[in-house]
ZAZA-826215 format. One record per residue (C-alpha): x, y, z. Coordinates in steps of 0.25 Angstrom, whole numbers, plus 5000, padded with zeros to 4 digits. Each point is the difference from the previous one (the first is absolute). Layout:
XYZ...
// end
This chain:
508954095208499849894990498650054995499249935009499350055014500249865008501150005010500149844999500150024985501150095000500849935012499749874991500750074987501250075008500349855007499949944986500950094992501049995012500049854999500150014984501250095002500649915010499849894992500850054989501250065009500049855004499949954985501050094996501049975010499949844997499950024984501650034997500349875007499149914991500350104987501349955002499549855000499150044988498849985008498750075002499349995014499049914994500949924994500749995015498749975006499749894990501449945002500050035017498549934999500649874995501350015010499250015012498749924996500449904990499249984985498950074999498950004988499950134994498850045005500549985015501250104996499150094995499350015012501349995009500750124993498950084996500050004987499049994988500149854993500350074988501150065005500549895007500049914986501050114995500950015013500149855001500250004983501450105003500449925012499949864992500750084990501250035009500049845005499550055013498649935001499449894992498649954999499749865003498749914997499349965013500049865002498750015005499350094993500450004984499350134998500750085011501550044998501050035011501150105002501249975005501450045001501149954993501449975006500550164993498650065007500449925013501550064999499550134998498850045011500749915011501250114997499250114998499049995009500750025014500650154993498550034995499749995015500850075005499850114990498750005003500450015016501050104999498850094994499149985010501250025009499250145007498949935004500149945014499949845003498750055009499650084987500249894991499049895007499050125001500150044985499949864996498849975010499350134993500449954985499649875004498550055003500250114989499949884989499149935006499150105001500150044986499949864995498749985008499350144996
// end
């Protein structure tokens, strides 16, 4: 089908561009939600990092949300742009900056965040409760796997 003669390899490409697809469909369904807030899903991410797990340095965002460091310094540029974030020496370590939101960034996610989820639920709304724990558990392993090989 794909080109290739091993069955593993073309089970592995079929579940991968299903997962691609419905990773977009889910993407897609959240986006108009944060267009409206002038947000991109990175920029969401960085702000919903910093809501739920305080300052961070940069290099921990990037790792958190998945994103390249060079990318991250642009995100974070528009967000402080906006007044949503700031970066703040660290006491400790002169060297190392933190990010961390501002009283407007705050406002914004603690507002925001409780619709993005249940944007992001009401998509996932035809898969089962059951479904859901199995699917997590698979992409859970799916990661790991990945990172590991």
């Amino acid at each position: 089908m794909f080109g290739v003669d091993d069955e593993r390899t073309e089970a592995a490409i079929r579940a991968y561009v299903k997962l691609m697809r419905a990773c977009h469909a889910v993407s897609a369904r959240t986006a108009p939600r944060l267009t409206e807030a002038g947000l991109t899903h990175t920029q969401l991410g960085v702000l919903e990092a910093l809501l739920h797990l305080g300052p961070l340095t940069q290099r921990d965002l990037s790792r958190k949300i998945l994103t390249s460091p060079g990318n991250l310094t642009d995100v974070i540029d528009k967000l402080a742009r906006r007044d949503l974030v700031e970066r703040v020496a660290c006491p400790e370590d002169r060297r190392s900056v933190r990010v961390v939101l501002t009283a407007t960034g705050r406002s914004l996610i603690e507002a925001l965040f409780p619709q993005h989820a249940s944007d992001i639920a009401a998509a996932m709304g035809a898969v089962s409760d059951d479904d859901l724990a199995v699917l997590d558990r698979l992409l859970r392993r799916l990661g790991t796997g990945a990172e590991a090989g």
